[in-house]
C-alpha positions, 0 to 999 in steps of 0.5 A: 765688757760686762756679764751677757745681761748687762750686754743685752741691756746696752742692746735694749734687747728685751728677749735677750735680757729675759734669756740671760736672767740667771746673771741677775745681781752679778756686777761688770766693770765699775761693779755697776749692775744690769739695772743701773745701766738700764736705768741710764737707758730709761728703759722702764720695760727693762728695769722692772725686770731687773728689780731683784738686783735693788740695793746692790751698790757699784765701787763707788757705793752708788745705787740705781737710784743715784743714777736715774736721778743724775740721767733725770729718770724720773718716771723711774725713781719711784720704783727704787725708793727703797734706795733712798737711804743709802748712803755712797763711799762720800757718806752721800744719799742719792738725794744728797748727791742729786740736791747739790748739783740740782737744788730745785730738783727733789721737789720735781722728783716728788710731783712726778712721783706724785703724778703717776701713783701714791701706791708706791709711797705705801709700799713694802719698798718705802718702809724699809726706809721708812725714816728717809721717806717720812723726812721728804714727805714731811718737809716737801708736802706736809704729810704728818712724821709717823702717820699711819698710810690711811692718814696720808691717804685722808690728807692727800685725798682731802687735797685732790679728791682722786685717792678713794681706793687708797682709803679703802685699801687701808681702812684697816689702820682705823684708829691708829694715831700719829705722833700728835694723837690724831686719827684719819677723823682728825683729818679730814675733819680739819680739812672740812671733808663731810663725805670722809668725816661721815664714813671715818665716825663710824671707826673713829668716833670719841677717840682724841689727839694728846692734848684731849681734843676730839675731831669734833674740835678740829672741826670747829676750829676750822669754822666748818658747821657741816663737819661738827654737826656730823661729830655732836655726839663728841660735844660733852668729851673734855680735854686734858684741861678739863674742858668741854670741846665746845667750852674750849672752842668758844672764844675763836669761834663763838658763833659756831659753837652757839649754833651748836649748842641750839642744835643740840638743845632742840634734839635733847628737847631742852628748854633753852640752849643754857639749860642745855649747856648747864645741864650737859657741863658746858660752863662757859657757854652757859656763862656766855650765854647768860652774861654775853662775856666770854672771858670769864676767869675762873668764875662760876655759874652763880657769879655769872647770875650775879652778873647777869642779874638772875636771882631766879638762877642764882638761887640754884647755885647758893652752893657755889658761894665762897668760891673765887674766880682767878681775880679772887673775887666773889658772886657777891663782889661781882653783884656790887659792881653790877649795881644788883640790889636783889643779888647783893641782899641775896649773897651779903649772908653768904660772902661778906667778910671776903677778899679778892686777891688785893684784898678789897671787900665788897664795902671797899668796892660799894664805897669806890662807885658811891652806892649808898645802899650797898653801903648801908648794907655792908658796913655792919660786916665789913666795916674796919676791913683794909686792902693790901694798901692799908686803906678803908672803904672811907677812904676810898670814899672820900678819894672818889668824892663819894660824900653820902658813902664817906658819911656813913662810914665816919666809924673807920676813921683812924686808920693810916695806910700801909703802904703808897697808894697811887699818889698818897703816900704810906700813913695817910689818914682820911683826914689827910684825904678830905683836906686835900680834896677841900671836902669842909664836912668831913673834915670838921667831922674827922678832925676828932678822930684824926688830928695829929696823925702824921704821913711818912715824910711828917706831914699832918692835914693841915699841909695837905690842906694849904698844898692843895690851896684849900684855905677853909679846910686849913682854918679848922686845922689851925691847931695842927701847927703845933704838931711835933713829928717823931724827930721833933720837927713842927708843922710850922717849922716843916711849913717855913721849910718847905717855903724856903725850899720851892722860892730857891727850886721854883725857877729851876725845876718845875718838879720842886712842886712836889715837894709838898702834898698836893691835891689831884687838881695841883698836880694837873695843872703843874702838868698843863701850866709849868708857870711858877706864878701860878703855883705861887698864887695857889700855894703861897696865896694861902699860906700868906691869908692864914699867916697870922692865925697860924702865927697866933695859933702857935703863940698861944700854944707856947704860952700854955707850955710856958704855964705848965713848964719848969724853966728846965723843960721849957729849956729843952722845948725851946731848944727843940723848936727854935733851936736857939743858942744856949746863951740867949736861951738863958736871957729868956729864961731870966726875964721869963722867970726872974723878971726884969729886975734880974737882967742886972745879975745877967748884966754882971753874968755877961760882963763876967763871961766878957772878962774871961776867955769863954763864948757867951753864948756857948760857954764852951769856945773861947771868945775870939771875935770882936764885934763893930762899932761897939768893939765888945769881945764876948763871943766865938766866930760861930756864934758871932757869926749866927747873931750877926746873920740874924734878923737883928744882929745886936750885941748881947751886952750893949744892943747895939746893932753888929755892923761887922765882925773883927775875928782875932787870930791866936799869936804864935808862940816862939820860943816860949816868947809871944810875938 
């Protein structure tokens, strides 16, 4: 049956429901109050009488709200709002409830919220769920979480244009931020709403968002002129990067912040707009201004002069000098590389002797680009100077075919880098650079300073300057054949190998051609033309028309060593270089210091050494190999062997030629009886 209210509700009797007012709140069956049964009646008259019964929940834990959603009551919804966040026995709000029988419909229940009024959206009713609301505004419209109604009031009138009275009736909230610490300014300034930036400045202006941004910012970011030229006076503010709003603003929207800079120059009355913005500490307009870059790493106003080449402005700036940008490079690094003759004399007192963050010089970069000039100034302060590689600007001059810049800096010769650089591997010289390049000049010229110097794989000049196919260059390195690597390697015997090695790879990989160093031009044509001839013709064409000089250059070089030698040491070099047996060094030794006449004691040696058990040629394996046709036993297998593969396999004591090799195997012994 019901209380007499909820009985006058079912009979939609409007006097009645108004008589029996004092049973407001009182449940009947269900615990279903008079409201909820006239929201089912979508008697809108009715219900806002029933408004004190809000809140109150049937058995089940549902709210009037639960059921104008599930009658589809919209026009009511919006007066129970307050029920949003009211959760049923199931632990369901009523949108909860609504969205899993109708998914499309809470956007529905919104837009007729939205039709009638926002008022309600700000009302007493909506803050008492103020959490729920904010989550549907948020997600559904994009109302900021935590804004204040005034900034809802700006975004929904920046939206429609139909929302003034909200605005006036909360312009008391002026300067309160939301989460995001953006004002009602911000806003309307990010939607390009002159007439609502016009009104909200004189409230809001100078304040700024968590990052430091003031409205003017979002004005600009949003391209809109008329908006930022009603926030000038925020230009100067900066950020929390420390950054002015027109510095930070520039790179997106270059041509904007331009137009205000003007704008602003001719109200200040200033000569040029970069006076302005050097004036008023916007750096990296003026920098853009005076270089056109817009991107500018760090850098400061007097490299940007330098840049620029702008004396006139440099000289206002000297005080600057010694400060890098983000590269770690200087005004007067900047100047070189710019070509600026006037700025470089300027800076080259204050600045030279620094490294940028590769730890190249401004001489390093002069020498890379071949000015002379700057060249002939630098070398004074900066000569002997390395990057991070361990290369000098003469090197770099020389890899850069820079030949005047190279002459000039003849003094820095000496010097083997550090670590790879590129294609050139750690230890190379600028000797070792001018032969791969076949510059014949500078070698001649570095020969003095440099020859004998080793990379890190033992390569002298010489191998670079036969690797890249410049027989010139390796003519006047003749004498580095006779150069020894730590291990007691020579170039002779790294060049033979070396050889040896590309006749066995060359047909299978075409990457064995880096086995020796080469120069630039080598290394693209192996890209371009894999053929195998070809390298034959550039490599070994150069080895084969010098073989001879480097074959008599090291002859030569033996019979020096020979002069100055006892025949122990000569031993033990020989042993090094042509890791000879010591049989057959002993041979030498005896005709090189005995003479002829005591080839007859070795005769007698060897016919000794025959008659024993003992190599000799080893001294130290037992002779068990017989060799044919001559049938002389005189050596172990290892060495017969080796003589036999040599390039003239004769017998060490009758000279005739091996033509094969009988080994004899030992007799076993059983029972102490040999069979």
């Amino acid at each position: 049956m019901g209380t007499p209210l909820i009985q006058a509700v079912k009979a939609q009797n409007l006097e009645m429901v108004k008589d029996n007012h004092q049973f407001l709140r009182k449940k009947g069956a269900n615990g279903m109050t008079a409201l909820m049964h006239a929201v089912q009646y979508k008697n809108d008259k009715i219900v806002g009488l029933l408004l004190s019964e809000v809140k109150l929940q049937d058995d089940k834990g549902r709210t009037a709200l639960y059921y104008a959603l599930e009658c589809d009551a919209f026009e009511i919804t919006q007066f129970l709002i307050s029920e949003a966040g009211y959760r049923d026995k199931k632990r369901l709000t009523p949108f909860e409830h609504f969205l899993s029988t109708k998914p499309d419909g809470l956007r529905f229940v919104m837009e007729r919220w939205l039709q009638y009024s926002y008022d309600h959206l700000f009302s007493e009713a909506c803050h008492e769920n103020h959490e729920y609301v904010e989550k549907l505004l948020t997600s559904l419209y994009g109302l900021p979480r935590n804004g204040t109604n005034l900034i809802r009031a700006v975004i929904l009138h920046c939206r429609e244009n139909r929302h003034s009275s909200l605005i006036e009736k909360y312009l008391w909230q002026a300067r309160l931020q939301d989460s995001k610490g953006m004002t009602a300014l911000m806003y309307a300034a990010s939607y390009g709403n002159a007439e609502l930036v016009k009104s909200l400045s004189k409230e809001e202006m100078g304040l700024r968002d968590r990052d430091g941004n003031p409205a003017l910012y979002y004005a600009i970011t949003q391209s809109n002129r008329e908006c930022a030229s009603l926030l000038l006076s925020e230009a100067s503010i900066c950020n929390n990067d420390c950054y002015t709003v027109l510095d930070s603003c520039i790179q997106g929207h270059t041509d904007i912040v331009i137009q205000l800079i003007e704008l602003l120059a001719n109200l200040a009355d200033t000569q040029t707009a970069f006076d302005f913005a050097v004036q008023h500490g916007h750096k990296v307009c003026a920098i853009f201004l005076l270089t056109g870059k817009l991107t500018w790493n760090g850098g400061t106003l007097l490299m940007a002069s330098a840049l620029a080449n702008r004396p006139d402005i440099a000289r206002s700036y000297l005080h600057k000098a010694g400060c890098r940008d983000k590269q770690g490079r200087t005004a007067l690094m900047h100047a070189v590389e710019s070509d600026h003759c006037e700025l470089v004399s300027l800076l080259l007192h204050l600045e030279s002797g620094m490294k940028d963050d590769t730890k190249s010089t401004a001489l390093i970069m002069a020498a890379k680009k071949g000015n002379v000039d700057f060249v002939n100034l630098l070398r004074e302060t900066e000569k002997g100077y390395t990057d991070k590689f361990g290369w000098t600007a003469l090197m770099y001059a020389i890899a850069n075919g820079q030949m005047e810049c190279a002459e000039l800096l003849i003094g820095e010769a000496g010097t083997q880098s550090i670590e790879e650089n590129g294609r050139w591997k750690k230890g190379a010289s600028a000797l070792m650079i001018a032969s791969n390049k076949g510059l014949l000049e500078l070698v001649s010229a570095l020969r003095a300073y440099e020859k004998g110097l080793l990379d890190e794989e033992g390569y002298s000049a010489l191998l670079y300057a036969i690797g890249a196919g410049h027989d010139g260059c390796a003519r006047l390195l003749l004498d580095e054949i006779v150069v020894t690597s730590p291990s007691g390697i020579t170039q002779l015997a790294y060049l033979h190998a070396l050889l040896k090695k590309e006749e066995s790879d060359m047909t299978n990989d075409t990457h064995a051609l880096m086995v020796s160093p080469m120069s630039e031009n080598m290394i693209e044509s192996t890209t371009n033309d894999c053929s195998s001839d070809r390298y034959e013709t550039r490599y070994r064409s150069i080895y084969t028309s010098i073989s001879n000089e480097l074959e008599e250059t090291f002859q030569r070089y033996t019979l020096r060593c020979l002069q100055v030698m006892t025949p122990r040491l000569l031993k033990v070099r020989l042993q090094c270089l042509f890791d000879i047996p010591p049989g057959i060094l002993d041979i030498i030794l005896t005709i090189l210091f005995d003479g002829v006449d005591f080839l007859e004691v070795l005769d007698d040696a060897l016919l000794f050494g025959a008659q024993g058990d003992s190599c000799i040629v080893c001294y130290c394996q037992y002779s068990d190999t017989v060799t044919s046709p001559c049938r002389h036993m005189l050596m172990c297998y290892a060495c017969a062997e080796q003589v036999y593969k040599s390039e003239n396999p004769l017998c060490p004591y009758c000279r005739i030629v091996i033509d094969n090799l009988i080994v004899l195997e030992p007799v076993q012994n059983i029972g102490g009886i040999s069979q």
